[in-house]
PDB file of N, CA, C and O in Angstrom:
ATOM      1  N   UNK A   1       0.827  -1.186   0.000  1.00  0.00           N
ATOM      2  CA  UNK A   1       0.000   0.000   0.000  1.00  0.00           C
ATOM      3  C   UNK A   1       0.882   1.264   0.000  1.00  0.00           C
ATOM      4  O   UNK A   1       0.810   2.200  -0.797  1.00  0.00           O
ATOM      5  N   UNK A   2       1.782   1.113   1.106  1.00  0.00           N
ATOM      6  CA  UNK A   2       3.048   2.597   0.617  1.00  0.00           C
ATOM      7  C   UNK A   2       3.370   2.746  -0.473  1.00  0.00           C
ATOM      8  O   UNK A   2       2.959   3.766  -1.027  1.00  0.00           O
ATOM      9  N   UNK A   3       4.052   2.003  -1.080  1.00  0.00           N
ATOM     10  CA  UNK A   3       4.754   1.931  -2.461  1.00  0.00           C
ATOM     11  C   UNK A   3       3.567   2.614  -3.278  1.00  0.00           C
ATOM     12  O   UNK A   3       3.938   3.655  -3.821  1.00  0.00           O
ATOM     13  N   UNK A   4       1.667   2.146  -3.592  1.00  0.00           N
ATOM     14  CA  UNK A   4       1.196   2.951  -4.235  1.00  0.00           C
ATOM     15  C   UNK A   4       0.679   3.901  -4.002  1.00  0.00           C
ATOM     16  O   UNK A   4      -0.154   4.330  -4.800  1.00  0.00           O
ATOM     17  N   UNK A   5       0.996   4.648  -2.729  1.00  0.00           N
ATOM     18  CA  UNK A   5       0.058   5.613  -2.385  1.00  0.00           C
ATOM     19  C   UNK A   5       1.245   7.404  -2.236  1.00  0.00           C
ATOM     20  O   UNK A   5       1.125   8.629  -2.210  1.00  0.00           O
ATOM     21  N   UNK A   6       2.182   6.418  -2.190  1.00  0.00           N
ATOM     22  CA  UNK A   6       4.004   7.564  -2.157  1.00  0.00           C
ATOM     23  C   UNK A   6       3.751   8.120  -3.461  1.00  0.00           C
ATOM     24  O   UNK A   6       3.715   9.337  -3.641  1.00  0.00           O
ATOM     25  N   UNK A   7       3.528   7.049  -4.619  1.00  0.00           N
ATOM     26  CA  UNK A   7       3.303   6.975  -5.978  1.00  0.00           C
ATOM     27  C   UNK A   7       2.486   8.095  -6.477  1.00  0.00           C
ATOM     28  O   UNK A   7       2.860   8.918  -7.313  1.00  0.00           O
ATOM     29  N   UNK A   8       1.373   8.058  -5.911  1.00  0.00           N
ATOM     30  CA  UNK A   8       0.588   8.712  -6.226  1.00  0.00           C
ATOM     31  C   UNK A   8       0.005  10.445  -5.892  1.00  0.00           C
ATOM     32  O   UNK A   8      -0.696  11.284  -6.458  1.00  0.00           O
ATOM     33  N   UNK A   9       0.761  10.323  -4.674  1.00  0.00           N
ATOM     34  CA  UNK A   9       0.638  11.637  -3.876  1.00  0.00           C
ATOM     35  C   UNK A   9       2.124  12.668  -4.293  1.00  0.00           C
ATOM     36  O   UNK A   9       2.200  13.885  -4.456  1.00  0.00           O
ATOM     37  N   UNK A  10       3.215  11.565  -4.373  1.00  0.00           N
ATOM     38  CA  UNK A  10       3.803  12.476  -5.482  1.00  0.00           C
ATOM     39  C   UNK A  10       3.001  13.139  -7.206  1.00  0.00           C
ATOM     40  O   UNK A  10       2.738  14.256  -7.652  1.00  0.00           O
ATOM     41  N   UNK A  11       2.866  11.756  -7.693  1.00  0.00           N
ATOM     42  CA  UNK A  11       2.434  12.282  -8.704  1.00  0.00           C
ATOM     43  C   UNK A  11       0.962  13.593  -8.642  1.00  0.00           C
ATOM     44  O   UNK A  11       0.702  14.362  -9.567  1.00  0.00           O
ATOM     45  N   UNK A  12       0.680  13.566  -8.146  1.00  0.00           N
ATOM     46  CA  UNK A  12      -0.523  14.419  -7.451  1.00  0.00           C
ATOM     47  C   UNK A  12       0.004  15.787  -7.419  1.00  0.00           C
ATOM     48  O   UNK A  12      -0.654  16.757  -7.796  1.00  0.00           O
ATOM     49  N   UNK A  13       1.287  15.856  -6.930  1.00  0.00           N
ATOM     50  CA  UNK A  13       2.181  16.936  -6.615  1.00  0.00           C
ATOM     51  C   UNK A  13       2.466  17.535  -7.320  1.00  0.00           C
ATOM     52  O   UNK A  13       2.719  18.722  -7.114  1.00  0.00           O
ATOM     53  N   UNK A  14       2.577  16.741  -8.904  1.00  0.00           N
ATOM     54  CA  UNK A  14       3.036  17.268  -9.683  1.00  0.00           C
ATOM     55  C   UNK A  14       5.251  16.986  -9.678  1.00  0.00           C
ATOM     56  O   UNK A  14       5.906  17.570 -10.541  1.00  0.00           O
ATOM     57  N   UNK A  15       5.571  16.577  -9.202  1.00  0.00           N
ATOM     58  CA  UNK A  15       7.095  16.210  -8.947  1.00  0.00           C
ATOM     59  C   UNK A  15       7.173  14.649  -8.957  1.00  0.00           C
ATOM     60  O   UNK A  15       6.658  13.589  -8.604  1.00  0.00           O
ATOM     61  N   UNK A  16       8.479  15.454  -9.805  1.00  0.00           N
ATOM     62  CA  UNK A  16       9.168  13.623  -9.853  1.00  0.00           C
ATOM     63  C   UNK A  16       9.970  13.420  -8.709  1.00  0.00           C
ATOM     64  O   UNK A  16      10.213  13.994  -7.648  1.00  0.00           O
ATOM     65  N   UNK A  17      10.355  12.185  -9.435  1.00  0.00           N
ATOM     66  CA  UNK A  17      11.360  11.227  -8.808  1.00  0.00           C
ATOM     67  C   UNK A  17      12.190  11.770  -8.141  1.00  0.00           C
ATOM     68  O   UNK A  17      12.426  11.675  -6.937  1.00  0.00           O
ATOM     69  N   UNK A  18      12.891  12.658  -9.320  1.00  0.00           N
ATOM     70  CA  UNK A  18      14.463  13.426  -8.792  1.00  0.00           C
ATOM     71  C   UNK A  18      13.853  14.356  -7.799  1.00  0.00           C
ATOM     72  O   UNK A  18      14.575  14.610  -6.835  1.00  0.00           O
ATOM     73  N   UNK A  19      12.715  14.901  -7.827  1.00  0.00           N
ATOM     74  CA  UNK A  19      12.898  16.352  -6.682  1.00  0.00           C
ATOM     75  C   UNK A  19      12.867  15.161  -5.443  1.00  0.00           C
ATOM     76  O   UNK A  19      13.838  15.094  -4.690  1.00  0.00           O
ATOM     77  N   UNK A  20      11.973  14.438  -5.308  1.00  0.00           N
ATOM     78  CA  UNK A  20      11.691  13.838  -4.106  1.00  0.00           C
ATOM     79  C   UNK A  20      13.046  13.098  -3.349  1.00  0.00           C
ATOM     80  O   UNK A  20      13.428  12.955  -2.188  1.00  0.00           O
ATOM     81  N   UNK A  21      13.476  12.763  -4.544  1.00  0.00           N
ATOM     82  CA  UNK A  21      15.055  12.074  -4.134  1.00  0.00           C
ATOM     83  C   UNK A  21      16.089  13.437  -3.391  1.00  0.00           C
ATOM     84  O   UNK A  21      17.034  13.259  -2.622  1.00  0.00           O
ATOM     85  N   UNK A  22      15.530  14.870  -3.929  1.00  0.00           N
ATOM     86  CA  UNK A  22      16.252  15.153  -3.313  1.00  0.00           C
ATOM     87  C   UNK A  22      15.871  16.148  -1.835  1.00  0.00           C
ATOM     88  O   UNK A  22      16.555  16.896  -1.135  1.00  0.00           O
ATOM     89  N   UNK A  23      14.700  15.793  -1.812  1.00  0.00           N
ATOM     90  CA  UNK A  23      14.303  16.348  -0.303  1.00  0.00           C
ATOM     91  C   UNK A  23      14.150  14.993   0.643  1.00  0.00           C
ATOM     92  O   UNK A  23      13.685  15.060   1.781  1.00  0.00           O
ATOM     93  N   UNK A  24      14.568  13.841   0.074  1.00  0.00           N
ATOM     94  CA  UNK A  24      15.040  12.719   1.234  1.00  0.00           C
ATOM     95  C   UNK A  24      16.634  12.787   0.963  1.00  0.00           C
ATOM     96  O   UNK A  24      17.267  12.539   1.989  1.00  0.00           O
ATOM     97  N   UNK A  25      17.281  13.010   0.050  1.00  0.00           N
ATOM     98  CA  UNK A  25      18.678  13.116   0.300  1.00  0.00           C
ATOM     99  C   UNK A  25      18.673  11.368  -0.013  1.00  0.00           C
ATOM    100  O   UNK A  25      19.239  10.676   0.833  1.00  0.00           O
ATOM    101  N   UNK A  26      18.026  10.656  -1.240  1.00  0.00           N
ATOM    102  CA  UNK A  26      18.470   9.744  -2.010  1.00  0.00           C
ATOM    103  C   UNK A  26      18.162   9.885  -3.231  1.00  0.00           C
ATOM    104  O   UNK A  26      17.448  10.753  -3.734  1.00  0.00           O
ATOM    105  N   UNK A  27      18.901   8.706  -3.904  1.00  0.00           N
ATOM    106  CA  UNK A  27      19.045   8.857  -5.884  1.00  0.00           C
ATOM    107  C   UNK A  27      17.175   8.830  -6.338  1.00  0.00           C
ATOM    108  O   UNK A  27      16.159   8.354  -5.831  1.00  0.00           O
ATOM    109  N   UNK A  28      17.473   9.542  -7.422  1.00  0.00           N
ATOM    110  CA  UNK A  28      15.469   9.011  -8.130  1.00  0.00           C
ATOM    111  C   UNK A  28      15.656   7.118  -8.167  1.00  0.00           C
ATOM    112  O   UNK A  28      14.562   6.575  -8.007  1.00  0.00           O
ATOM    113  N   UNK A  29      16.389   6.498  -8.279  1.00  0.00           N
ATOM    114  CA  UNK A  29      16.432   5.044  -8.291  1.00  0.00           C
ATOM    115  C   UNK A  29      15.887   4.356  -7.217  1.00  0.00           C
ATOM    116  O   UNK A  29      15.094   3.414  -7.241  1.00  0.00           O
ATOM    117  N   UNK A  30      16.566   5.115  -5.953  1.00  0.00           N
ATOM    118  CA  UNK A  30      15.683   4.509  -4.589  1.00  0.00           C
ATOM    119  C   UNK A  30      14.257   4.813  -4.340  1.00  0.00           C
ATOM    120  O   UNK A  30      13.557   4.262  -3.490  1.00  0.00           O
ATOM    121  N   UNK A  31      13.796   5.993  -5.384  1.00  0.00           N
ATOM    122  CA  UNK A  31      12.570   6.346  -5.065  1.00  0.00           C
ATOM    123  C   UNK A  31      11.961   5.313  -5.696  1.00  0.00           C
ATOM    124  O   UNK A  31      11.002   4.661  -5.282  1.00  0.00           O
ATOM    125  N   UNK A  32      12.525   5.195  -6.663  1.00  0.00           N
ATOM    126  CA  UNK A  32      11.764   4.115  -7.835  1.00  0.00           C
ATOM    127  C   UNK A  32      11.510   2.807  -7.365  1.00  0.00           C
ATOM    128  O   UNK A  32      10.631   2.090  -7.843  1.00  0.00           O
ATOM    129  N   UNK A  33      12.420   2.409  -6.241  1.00  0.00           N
ATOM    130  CA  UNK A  33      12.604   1.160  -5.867  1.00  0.00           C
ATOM    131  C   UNK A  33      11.643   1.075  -4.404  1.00  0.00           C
ATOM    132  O   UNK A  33      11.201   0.058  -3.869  1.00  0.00           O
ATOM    133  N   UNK A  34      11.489   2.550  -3.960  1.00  0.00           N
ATOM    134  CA  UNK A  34       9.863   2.974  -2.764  1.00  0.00           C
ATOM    135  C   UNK A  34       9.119   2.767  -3.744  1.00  0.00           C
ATOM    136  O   UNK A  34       8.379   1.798  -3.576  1.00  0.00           O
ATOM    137  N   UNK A  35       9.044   3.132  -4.423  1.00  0.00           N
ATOM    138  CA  UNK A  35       7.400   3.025  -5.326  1.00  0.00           C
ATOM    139  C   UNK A  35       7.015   1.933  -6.081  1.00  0.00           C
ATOM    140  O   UNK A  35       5.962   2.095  -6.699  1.00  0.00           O
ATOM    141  N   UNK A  36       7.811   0.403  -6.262  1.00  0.00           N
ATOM    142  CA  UNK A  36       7.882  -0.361  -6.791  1.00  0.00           C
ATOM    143  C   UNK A  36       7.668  -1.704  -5.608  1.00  0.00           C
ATOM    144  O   UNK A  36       7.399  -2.881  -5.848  1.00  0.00           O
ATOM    145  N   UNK A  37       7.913  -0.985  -4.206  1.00  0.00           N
ATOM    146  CA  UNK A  37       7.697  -1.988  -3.133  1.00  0.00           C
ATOM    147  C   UNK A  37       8.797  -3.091  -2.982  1.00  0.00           C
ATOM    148  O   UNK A  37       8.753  -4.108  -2.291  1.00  0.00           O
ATOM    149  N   UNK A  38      10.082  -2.507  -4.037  1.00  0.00           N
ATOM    150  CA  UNK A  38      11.299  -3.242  -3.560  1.00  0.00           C
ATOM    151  C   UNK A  38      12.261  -2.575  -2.383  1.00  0.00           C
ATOM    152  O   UNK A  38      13.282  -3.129  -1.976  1.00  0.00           O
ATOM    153  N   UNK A  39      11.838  -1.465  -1.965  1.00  0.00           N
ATOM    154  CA  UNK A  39      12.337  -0.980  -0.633  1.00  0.00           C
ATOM    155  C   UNK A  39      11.562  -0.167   0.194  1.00  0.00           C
ATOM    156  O   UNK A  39      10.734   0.650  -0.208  1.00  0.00           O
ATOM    157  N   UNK A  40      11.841  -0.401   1.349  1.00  0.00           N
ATOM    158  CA  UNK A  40      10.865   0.630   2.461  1.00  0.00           C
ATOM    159  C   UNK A  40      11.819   2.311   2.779  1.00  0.00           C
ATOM    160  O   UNK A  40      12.810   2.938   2.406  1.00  0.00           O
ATOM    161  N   UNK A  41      11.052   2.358   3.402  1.00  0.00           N
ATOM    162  CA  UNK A  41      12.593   3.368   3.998  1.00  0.00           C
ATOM    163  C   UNK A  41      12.072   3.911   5.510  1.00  0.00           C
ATOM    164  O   UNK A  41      11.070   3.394   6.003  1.00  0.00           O
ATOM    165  N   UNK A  42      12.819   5.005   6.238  1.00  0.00           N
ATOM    166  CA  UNK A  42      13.126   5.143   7.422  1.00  0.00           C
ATOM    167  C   UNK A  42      11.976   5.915   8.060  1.00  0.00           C
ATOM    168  O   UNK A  42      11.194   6.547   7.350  1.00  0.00           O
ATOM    169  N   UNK A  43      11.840   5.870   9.593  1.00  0.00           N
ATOM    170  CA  UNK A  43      10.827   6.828  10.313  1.00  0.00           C
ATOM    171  C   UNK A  43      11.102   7.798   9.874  1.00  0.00           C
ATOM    172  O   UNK A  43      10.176   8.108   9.124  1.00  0.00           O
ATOM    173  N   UNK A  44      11.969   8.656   9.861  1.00  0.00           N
ATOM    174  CA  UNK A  44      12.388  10.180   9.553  1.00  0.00           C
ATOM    175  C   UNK A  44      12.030  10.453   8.445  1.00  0.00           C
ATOM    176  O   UNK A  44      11.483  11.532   8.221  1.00  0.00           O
ATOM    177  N   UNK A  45      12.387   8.987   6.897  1.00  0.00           N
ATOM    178  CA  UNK A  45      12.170   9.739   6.000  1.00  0.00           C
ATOM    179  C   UNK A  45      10.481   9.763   5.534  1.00  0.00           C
ATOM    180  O   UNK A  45       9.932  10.114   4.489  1.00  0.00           O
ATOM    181  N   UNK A  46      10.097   9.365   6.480  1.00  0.00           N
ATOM    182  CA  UNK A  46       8.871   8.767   6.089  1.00  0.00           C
ATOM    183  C   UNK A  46       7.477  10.091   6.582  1.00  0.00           C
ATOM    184  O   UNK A  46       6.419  10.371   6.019  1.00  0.00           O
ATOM    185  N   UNK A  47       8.152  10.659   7.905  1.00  0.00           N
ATOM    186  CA  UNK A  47       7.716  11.589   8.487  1.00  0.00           C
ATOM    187  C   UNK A  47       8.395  13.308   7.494  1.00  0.00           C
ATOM    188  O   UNK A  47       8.095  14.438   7.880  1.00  0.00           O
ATOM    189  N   UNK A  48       9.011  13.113   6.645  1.00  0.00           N
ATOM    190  CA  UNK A  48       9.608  14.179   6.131  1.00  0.00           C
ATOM    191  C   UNK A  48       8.412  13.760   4.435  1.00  0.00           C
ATOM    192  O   UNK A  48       8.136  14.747   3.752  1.00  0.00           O
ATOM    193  N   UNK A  49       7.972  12.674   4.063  1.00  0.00           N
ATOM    194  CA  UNK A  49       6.992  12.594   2.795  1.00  0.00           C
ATOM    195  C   UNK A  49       6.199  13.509   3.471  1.00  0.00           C
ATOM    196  O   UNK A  49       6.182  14.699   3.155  1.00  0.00           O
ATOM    197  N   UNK A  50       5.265  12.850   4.759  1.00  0.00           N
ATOM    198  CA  UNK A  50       4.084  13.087   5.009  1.00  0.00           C
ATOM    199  C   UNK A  50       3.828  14.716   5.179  1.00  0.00           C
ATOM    200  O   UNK A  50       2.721  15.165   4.881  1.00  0.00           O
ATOM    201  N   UNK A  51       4.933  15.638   5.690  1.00  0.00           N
ATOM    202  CA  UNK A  51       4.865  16.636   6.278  1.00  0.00           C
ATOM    203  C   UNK A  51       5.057  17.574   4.938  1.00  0.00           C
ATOM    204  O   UNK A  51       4.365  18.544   4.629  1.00  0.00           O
ATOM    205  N   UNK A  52       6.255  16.989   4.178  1.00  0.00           N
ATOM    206  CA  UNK A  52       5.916  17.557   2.612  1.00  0.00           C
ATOM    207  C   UNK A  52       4.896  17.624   1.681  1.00  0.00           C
ATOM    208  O   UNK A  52       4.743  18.566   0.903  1.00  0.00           O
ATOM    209  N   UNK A  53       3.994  16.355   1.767  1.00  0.00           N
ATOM    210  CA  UNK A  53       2.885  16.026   0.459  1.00  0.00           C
ATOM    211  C   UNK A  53       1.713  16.666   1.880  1.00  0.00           C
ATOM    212  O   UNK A  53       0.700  17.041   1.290  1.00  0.00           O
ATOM    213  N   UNK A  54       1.586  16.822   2.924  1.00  0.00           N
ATOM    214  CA  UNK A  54       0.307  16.728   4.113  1.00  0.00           C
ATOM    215  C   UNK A  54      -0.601  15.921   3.941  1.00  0.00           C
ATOM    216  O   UNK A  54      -1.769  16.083   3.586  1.00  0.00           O
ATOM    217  N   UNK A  55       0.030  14.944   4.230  1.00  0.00           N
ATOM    218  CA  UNK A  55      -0.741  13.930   4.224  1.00  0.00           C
ATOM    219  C   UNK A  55      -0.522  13.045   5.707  1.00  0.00           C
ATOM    220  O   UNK A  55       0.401  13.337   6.467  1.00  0.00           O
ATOM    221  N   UNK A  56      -1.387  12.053   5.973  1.00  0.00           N
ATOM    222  CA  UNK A  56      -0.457  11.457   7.553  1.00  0.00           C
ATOM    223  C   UNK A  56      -0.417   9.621   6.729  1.00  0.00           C
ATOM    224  O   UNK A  56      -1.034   8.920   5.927  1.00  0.00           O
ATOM    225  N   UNK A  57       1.003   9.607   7.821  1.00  0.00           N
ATOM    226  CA  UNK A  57       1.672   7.900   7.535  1.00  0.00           C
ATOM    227  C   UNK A  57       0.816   6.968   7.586  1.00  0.00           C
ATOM    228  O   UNK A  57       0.975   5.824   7.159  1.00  0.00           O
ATOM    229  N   UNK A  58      -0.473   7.564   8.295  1.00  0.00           N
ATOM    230  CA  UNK A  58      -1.448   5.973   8.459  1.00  0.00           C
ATOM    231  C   UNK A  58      -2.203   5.786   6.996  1.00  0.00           C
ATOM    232  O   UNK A  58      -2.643   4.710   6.590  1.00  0.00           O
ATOM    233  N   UNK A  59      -2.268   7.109   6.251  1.00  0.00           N
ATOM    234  CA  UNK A  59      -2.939   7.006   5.285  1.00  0.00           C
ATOM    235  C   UNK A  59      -1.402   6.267   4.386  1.00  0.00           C
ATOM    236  O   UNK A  59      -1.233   5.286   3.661  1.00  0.00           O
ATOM    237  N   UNK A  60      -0.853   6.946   4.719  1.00  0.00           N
ATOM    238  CA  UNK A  60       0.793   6.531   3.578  1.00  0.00           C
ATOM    239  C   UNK A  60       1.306   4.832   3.822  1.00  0.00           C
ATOM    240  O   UNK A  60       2.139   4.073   3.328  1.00  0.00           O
ATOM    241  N   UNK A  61       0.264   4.783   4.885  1.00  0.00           N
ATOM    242  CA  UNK A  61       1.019   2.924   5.030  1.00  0.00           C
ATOM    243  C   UNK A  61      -0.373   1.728   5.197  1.00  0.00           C
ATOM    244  O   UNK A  61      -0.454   0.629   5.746  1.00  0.00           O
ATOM    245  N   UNK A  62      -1.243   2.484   4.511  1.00  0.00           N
ATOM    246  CA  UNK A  62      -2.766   1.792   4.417  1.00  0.00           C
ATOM    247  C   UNK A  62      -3.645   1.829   5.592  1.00  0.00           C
ATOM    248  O   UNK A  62      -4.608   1.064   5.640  1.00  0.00           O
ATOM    249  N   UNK A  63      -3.444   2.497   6.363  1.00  0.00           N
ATOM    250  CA  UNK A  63      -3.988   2.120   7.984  1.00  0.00           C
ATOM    251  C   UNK A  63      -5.567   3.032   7.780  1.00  0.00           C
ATOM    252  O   UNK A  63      -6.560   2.828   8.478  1.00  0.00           O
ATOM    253  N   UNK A  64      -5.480   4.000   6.709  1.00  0.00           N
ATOM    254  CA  UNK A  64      -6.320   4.528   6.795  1.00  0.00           C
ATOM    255  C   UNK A  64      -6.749   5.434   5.348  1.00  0.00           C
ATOM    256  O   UNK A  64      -5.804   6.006   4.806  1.00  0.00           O
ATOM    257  N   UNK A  65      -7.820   5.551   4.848  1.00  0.00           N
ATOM    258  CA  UNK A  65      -8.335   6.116   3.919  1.00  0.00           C
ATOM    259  C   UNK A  65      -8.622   7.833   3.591  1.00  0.00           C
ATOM    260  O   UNK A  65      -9.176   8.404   2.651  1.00  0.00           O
ATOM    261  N   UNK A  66      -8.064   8.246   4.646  1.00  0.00           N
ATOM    262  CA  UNK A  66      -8.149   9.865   4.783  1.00  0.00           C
ATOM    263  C   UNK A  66      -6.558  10.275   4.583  1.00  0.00           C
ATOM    264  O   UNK A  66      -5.545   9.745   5.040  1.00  0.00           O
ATOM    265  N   UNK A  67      -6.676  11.049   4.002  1.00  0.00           N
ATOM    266  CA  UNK A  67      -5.247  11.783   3.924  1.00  0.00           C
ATOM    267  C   UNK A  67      -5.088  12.532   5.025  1.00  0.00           C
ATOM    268  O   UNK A  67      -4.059  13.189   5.182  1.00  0.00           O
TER     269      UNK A  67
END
C-alpha cells in the first residue's frame, strides 16, 4: 500500500522522482525502488513525505483512507 500511495501523492504533486530524491537526500532510483515496493525506507524519511505532500503515515502505510 506505501509503495502505491508515495506513488501517487507524489504524482498528485506534480514532482518527480528526482525532486523527491532530493528532499530525502536519495538517488530518483531509490525512489523508484519505494514506489515499486522493492524498498521501504526510514521513520524520519517517512515523516519528512508526510509533512511535505500533508498527508499522515497511516494514510501513507494503508492504515487509513483519509489523507
Amino acid at each position: 500500500m506505501f509503495s502505491e500511495r508515495l506513488r501517487q501523492v507524489r504524482i498528485k504533486a506534480g514532482e518527480s522522482q528526482k525532486k523527491l530524491g532530493e528532499l530525502l537526500d536519495v538517488s530518483p532510483s531509490q525512489i523508484s525502488d519505494m514506489e515499486s515496493g522493492r524498498r521501504g525506507t526510514t521513520i524520519e524519511k517517512l515523516a519528512l513525505i508526510c509533512r511535505h505532500y500533508h498527508v499522515s503515515a497511516d494514510y501513507l502505510l494503508g492504515l487509513s483512507d483519509e489523507c
